[in-house]
N, C-alpha and C positions, 0 to 999 in steps of 0.2 A: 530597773530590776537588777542588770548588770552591776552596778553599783550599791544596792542594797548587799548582793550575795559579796562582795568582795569587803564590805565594811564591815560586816559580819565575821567573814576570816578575820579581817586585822584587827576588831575588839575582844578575839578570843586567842590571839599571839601574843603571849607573854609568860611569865615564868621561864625556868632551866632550860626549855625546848626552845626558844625564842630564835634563838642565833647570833650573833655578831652584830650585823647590821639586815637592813631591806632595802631591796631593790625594786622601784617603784618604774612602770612602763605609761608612759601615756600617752596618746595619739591624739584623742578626740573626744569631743560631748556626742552622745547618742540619744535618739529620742526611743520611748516606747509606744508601741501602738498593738494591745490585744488582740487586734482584729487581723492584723499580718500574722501569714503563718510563720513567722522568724522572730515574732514579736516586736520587730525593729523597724519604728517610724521612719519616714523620710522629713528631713529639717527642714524648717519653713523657708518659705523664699525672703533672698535676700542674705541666708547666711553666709559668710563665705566659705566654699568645698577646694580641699585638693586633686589631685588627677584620679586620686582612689573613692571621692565622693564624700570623705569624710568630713563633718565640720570641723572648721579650726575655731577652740575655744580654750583661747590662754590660761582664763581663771580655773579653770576645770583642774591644769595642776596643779594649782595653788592648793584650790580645795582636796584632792588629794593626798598631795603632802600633807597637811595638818589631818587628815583622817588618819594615813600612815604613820603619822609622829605619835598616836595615840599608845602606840605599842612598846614607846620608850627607847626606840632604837635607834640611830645612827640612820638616814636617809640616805641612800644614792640614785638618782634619776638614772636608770640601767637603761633606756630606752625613752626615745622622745624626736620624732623629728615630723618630713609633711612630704609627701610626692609632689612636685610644682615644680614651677620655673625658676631659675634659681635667683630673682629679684625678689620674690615671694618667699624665698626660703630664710634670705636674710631679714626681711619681717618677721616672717613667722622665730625666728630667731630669738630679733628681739622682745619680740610678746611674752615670749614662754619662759626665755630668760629672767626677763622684770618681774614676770608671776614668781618663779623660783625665787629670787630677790626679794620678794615682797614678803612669800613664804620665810624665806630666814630674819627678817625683820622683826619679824612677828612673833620669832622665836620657835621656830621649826630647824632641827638638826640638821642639815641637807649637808653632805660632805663633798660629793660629788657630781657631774653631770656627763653621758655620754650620747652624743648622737646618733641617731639610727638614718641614715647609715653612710659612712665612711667612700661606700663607694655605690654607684649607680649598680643595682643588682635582677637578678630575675626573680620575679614575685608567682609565684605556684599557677594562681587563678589569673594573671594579666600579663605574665610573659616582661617583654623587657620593658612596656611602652612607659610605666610610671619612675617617675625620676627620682629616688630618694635622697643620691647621695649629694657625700660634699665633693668627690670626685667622679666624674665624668668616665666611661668607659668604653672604648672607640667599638666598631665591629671586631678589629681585628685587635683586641683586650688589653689598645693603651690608654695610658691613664692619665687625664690632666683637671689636675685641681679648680675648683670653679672658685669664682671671687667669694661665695658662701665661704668655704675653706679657709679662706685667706682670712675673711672675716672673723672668722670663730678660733681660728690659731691666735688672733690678734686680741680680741679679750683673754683666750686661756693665757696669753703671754701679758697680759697687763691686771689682769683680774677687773677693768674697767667695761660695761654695756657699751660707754661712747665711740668704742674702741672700734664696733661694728661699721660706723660712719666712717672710719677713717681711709684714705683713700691707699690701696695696697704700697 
């Protein structure tokens, strides 16, 4: 449903009011189920969830970019990342990255890509326990970079995925 009502926006964004460019956010695939009062299924077993419950489903950006790209404008992934460990993160990493890559393959505008979030943060409903970032942040609010970090500086410095693998 979530996804009807947002495709809907983006098939009616265009002309003089359009903008510059769009900033596309993506987390996760979500199921529907009527019969919840929130309308929102729980994913079958077997999928894989991060620390927030959400499924991780790479293709989901893919497919959003080219829904976004419908609107003629300039892409930037403004948000995308996973609450996890951070060996999972560099998965999840490379998943979403390749989706993105596959998306500009394909011929989708994608200019950009930002991580959510830079640094491990307090989430409203779960306090500190979910890990988002690529930085680590102590009790006492120092900060050190986790190998995710290191990782994803090392593509944005080669423009290379293999870059992920490579050892700091």
């Amino acid at each position: 449903m979530r996804y009807e009502i947002v495709g809907r926006y983006l098939d009616n964004l265009t002309g003089a009011d359009a903008g510059d460019w769009l900033g596309v956010q993506y987390y996760r695939k979500q199921w529907v189920d009527p019969d919840s009062p929130t309308f929102f299924g729980t994913p079958p077993p077997g999928v894989p969830l991060t620390q927030m419950g959400w499924a991780v489903h790479p293709d989901g950006l893919r497919e959003m970019l080219h829904r976004a790209a419908r609107t003629g404008l300039p892409l930037y992934v403004t948000e995308n990342g996973i609450a996890t460990t951070d060996t999972e993160r560099v998965a999840y990493l490379r998943s979403h990255l390749t989706a993105l890559a596959r998306a500009r393959a394909e011929g989708v505008d994608v200019r950009g890509y930002l991580h959510w979030s830079a640094f491990d943060n307090f989430e409203w409903s779960e306090g500190y326990r979910p890990k988002f970032g690529l930085i680590a942040v102590g009790d006492d609010f120092t900060r050190h970079p986790k190998p995710s970090a290191h990782a994803l500086a090392r593509v944005a410095t080669t423009g290379r995925l293999d870059a992920l693998d490579q050892p700091e």
